[in-house]
Short mmCIF file of the C-alpha atoms (twelve columns), coordinates in Angstrom:
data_MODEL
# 
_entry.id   MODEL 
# 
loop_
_atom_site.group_PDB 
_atom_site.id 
_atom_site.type_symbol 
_atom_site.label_atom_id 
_atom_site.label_alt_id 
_atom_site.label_comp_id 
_atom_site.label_asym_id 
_atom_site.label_seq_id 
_atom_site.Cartn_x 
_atom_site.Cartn_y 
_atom_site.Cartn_z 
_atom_site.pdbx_PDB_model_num 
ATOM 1   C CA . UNK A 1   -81.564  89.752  122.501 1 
ATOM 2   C CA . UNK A 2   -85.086  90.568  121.057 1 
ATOM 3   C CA . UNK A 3   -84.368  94.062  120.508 1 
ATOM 4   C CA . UNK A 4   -87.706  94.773  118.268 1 
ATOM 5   C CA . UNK A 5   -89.915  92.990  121.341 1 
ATOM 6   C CA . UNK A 6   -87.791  95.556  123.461 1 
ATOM 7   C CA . UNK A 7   -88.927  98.598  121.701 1 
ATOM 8   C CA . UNK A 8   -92.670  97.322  121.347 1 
ATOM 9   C CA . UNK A 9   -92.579  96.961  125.111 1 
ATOM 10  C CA . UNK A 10  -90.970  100.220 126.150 1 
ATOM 11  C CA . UNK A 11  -93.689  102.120 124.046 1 
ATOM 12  C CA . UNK A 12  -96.076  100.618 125.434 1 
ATOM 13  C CA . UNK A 13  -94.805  101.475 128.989 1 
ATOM 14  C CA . UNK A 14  -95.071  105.192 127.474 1 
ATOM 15  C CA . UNK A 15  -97.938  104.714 126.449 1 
ATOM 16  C CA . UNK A 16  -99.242  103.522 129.823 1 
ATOM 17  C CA . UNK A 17  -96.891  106.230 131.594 1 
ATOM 18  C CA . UNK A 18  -98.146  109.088 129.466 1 
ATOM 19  C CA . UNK A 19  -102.369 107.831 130.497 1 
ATOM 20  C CA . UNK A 20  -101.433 108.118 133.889 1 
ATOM 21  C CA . UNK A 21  -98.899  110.315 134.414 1 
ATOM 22  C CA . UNK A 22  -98.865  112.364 131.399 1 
ATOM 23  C CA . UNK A 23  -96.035  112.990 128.952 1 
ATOM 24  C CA . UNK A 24  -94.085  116.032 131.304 1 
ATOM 25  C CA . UNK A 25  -93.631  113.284 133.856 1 
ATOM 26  C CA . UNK A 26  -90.214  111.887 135.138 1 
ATOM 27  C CA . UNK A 27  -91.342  108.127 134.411 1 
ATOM 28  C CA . UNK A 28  -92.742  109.120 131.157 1 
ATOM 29  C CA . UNK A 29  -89.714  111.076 130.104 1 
ATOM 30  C CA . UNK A 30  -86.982  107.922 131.938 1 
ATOM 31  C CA . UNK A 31  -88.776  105.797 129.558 1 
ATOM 32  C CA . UNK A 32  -88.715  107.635 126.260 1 
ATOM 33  C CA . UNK A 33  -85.065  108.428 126.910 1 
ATOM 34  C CA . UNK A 34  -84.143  104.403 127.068 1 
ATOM 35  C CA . UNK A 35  -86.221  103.675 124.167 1 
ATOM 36  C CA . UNK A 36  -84.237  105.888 122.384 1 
ATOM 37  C CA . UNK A 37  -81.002  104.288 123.009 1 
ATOM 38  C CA . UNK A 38  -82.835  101.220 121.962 1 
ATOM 39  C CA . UNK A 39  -83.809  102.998 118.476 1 
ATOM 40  C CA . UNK A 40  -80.042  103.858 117.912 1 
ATOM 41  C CA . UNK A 41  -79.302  100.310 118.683 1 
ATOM 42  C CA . UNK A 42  -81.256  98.975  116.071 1 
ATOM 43  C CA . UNK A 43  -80.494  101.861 113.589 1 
ATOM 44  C CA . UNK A 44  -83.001  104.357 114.008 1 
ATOM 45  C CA . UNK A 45  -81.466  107.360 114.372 1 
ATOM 46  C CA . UNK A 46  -84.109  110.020 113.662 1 
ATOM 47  C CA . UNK A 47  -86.909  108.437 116.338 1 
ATOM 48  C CA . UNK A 48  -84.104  107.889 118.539 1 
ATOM 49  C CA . UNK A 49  -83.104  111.665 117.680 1 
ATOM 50  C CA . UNK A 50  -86.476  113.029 118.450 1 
ATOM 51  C CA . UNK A 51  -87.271  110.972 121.317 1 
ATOM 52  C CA . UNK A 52  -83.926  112.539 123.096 1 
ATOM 53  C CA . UNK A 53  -85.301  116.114 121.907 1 
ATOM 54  C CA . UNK A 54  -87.793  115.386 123.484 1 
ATOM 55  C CA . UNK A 55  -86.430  114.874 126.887 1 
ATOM 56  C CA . UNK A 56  -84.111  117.358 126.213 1 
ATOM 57  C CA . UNK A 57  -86.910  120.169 126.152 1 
ATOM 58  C CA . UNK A 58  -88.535  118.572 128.997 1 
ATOM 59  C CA . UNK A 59  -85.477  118.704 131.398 1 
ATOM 60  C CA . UNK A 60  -84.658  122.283 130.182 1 
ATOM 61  C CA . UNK A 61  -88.224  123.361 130.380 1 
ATOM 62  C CA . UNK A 62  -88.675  121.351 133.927 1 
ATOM 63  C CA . UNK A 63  -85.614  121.994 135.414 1 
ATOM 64  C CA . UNK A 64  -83.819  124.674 133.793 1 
ATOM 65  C CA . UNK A 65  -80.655  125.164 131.039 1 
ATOM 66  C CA . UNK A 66  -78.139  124.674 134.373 1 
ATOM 67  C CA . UNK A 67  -79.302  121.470 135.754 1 
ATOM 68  C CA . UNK A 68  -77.241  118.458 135.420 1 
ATOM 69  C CA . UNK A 69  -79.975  116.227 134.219 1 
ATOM 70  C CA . UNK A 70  -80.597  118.905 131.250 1 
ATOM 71  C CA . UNK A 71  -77.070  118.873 130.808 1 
ATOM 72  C CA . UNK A 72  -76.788  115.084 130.312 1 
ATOM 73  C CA . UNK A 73  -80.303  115.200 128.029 1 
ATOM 74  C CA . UNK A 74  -78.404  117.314 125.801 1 
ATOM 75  C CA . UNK A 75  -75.266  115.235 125.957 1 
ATOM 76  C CA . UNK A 76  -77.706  112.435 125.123 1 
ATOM 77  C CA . UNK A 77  -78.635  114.699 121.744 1 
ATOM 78  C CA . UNK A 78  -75.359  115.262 120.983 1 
ATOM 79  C CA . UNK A 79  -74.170  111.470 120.623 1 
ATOM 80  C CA . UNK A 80  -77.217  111.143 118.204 1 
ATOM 81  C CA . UNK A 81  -76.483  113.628 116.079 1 
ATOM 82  C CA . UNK A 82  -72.591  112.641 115.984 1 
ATOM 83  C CA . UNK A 83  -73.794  109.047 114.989 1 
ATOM 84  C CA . UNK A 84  -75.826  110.747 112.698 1 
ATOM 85  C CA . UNK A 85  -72.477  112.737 111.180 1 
ATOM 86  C CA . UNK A 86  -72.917  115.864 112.344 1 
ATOM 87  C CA . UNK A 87  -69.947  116.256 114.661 1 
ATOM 88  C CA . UNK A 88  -69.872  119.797 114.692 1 
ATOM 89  C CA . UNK A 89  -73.397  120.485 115.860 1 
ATOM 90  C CA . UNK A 90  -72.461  117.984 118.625 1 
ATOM 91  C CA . UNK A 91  -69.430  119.140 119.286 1 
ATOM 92  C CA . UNK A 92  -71.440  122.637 120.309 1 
ATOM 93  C CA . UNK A 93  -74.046  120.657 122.398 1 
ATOM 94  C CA . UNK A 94  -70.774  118.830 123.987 1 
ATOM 95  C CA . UNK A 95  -69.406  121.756 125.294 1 
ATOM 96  C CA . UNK A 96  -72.778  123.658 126.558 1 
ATOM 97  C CA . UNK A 97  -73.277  120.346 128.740 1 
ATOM 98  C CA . UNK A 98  -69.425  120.102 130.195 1 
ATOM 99  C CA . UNK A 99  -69.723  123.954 130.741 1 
ATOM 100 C CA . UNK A 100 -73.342  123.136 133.406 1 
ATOM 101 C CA . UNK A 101 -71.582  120.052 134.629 1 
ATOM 102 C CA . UNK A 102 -68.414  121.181 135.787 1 
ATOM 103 C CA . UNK A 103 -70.196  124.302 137.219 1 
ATOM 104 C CA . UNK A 104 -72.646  121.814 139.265 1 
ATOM 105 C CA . UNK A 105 -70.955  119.371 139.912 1 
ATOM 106 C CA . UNK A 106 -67.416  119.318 139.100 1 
ATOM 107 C CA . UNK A 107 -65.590  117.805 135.831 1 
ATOM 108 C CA . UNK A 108 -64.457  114.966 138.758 1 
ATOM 109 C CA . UNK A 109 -68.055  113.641 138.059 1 
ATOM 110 C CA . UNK A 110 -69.129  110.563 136.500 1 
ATOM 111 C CA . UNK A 111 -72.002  112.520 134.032 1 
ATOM 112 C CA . UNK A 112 -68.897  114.594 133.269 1 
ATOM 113 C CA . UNK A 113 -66.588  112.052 132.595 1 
ATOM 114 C CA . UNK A 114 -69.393  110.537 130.124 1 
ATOM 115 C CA . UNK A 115 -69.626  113.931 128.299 1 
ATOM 116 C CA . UNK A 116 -65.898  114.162 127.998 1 
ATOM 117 C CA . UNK A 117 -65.581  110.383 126.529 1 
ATOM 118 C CA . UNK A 118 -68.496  111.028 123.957 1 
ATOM 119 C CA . UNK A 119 -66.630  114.449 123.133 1 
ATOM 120 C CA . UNK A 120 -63.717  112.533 122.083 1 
ATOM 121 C CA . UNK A 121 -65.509  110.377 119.913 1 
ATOM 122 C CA . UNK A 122 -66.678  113.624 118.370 1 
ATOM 123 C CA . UNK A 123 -63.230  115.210 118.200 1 
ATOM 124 C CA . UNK A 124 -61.978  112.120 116.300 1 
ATOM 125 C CA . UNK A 125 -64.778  113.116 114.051 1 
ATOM 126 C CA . UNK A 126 -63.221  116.377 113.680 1 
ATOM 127 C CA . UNK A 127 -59.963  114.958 112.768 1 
ATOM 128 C CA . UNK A 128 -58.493  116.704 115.708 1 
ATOM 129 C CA . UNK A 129 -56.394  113.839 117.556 1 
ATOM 130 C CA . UNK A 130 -54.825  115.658 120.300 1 
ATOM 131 C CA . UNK A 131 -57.683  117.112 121.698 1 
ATOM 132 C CA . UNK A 132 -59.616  113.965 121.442 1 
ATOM 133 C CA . UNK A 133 -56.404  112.267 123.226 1 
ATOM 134 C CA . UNK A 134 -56.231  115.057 125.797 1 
ATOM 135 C CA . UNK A 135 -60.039  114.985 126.367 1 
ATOM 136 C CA . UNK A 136 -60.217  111.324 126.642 1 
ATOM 137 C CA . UNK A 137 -57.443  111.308 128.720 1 
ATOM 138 C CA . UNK A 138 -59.283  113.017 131.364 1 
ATOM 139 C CA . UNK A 139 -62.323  110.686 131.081 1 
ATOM 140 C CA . UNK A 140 -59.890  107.573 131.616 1 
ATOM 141 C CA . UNK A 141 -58.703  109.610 134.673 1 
ATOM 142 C CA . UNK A 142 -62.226  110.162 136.114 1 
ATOM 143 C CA . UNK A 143 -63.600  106.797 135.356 1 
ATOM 144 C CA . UNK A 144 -60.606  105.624 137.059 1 
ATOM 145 C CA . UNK A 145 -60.867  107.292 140.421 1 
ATOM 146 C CA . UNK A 146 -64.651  106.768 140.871 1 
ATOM 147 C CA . UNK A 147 -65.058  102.787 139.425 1 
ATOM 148 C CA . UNK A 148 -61.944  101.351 139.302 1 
ATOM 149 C CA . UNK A 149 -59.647  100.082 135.838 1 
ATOM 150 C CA . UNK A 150 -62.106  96.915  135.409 1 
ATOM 151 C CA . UNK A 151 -65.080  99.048  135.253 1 
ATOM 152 C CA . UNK A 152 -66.738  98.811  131.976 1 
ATOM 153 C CA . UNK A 153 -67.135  102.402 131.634 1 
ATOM 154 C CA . UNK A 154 -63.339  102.846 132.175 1 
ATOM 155 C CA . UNK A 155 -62.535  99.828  129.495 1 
ATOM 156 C CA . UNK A 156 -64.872  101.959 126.721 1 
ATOM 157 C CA . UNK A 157 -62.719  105.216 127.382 1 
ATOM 158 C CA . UNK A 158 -59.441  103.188 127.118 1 
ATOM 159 C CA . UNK A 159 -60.908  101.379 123.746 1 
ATOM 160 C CA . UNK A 160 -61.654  105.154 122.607 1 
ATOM 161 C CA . UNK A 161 -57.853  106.395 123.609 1 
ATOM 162 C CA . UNK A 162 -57.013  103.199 121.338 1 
ATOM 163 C CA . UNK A 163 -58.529  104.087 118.533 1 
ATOM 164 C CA . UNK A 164 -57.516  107.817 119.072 1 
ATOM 165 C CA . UNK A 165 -53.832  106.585 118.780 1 
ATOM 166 C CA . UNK A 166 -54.620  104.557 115.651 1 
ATOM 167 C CA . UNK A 167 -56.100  107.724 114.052 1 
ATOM 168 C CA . UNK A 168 -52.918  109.457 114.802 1 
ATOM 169 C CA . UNK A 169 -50.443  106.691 113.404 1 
ATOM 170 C CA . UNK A 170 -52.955  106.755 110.210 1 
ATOM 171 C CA . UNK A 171 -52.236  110.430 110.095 1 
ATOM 172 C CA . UNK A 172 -48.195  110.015 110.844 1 
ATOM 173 C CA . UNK A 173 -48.226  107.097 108.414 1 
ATOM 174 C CA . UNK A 174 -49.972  109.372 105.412 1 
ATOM 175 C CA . UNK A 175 -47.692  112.284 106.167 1 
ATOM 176 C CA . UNK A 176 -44.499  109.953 105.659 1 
ATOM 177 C CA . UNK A 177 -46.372  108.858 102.124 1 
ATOM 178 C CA . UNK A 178 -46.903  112.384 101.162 1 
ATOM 179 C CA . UNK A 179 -43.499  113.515 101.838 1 
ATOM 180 C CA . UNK A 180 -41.847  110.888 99.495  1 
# 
C-alpha cells in the first residue's frame, strides 16, 4: 500500500546490489526492472522508461538480441512507451520480441502469451480492432492451456478482449451515426 516507501526501498536494494555486485549484475538488473514497474505505478513514466532501457541494454548486451530474457526486457520497453502514447514505436518493439520468442521458445509460451496481450493493448491504440481481437485471442488461448480460466493472467486478457469488443461496437455505433 505504501508505494513511495516501496520505491525508497527498492533503490536502496540497488544501491546495495550495485556496491557489491555492480550494476551489469542479474540482482542488480532484477531489481531495477521491478522498481520500474513500481515508477509506472505511481506515474513515473520516464524513470520507469529509463530504468527498463536500462535492462534492456543489459540483457541484449549480456545475453544477446535472441535471448528470451532480452526479448521480454524489450517487451517490458514497449508497454512503457505505449503508456506513454507512443503505440507505434511499441508496436515495432512488440513484434521484434514475439519474432525471438516464438523462435526460442514457441508462441505456446507464457513470456509469449504476455507479449501478445500487451500487443493488443497496443493495437487498440492503433485503432485496429481485429487484429487486437485476433491477437488477444491467442493470448486468452495460451493463458488458458498453461494456468487455467481462474488464473489472473487469463482474467486480464479476457478484460482486454472486453474492452476490444467495446472499441468495436463504439466504432459500429459511429458508423450507423455517420451514415444517417
Amino acid at each position: 500500500g505504501n508505494l513511495q516507501y516501496a520505491e525508497k526501498v527498492y533503490s536502496e536494494a540497488i544501491s546495495i546490489y550495485n556496491s557489491i555486485y555492480g550494476l551489469s549484475h542479474q540482482n542488480t538488473m532484477t531489481a531495477i526492472s521491478n522498481r520500474a514497474i513500481l515508477m509506472r505505478r505511481l506515474g513515473k513514466s520516464q524513470e520507469a522508461l529509463e530504468d527498463l532501457e536500462l535492462v534492456y541494454k543489459y540483457r541484449h548486451d549480456e545475453e544477446g538480441v535472441n535471448s528470451p530474457a532480452t526479448a521480454i526486457a524489450l517487451s517490458n520497453v514497449a508497454t512503457s512507451l505505449r503508456q506513454m502514447g507512443q503505440p507505434e514505436k511499441a508496436m515495432e518493439m512488440y513484434e521484434n520480441a514475439l519474432k525471438v520468442l516464438t523462435e526460442q521458445v514457441g508462441e505456446d509460451d507464457l513470456g509469449s502469451a504476455t507479449v501478445l496481450n500487451d500487443m493488443s493493448l497496443a493495437l487498440v491504440d492503433l485503432s485496429k480492432l481485429r487484429r487486437a481481437e485476433e491477437v488477444c485471442g491467442k493470448a486468452i488461448a495460451v493463458r488458458s492451456t498453461l494456468l487455467g480460466r481462474d488464473h489472473p493472467d487469463t482474467a486480464r486478457s479476457m478484460e482486454n478482449m472486453m474492452t476490444i469488443f467495446a472499441k468495436q461496437d463504439e466504432q459500429k455505433q459511429k458508423g450507423r451515426v455517420e451514415k444517417k
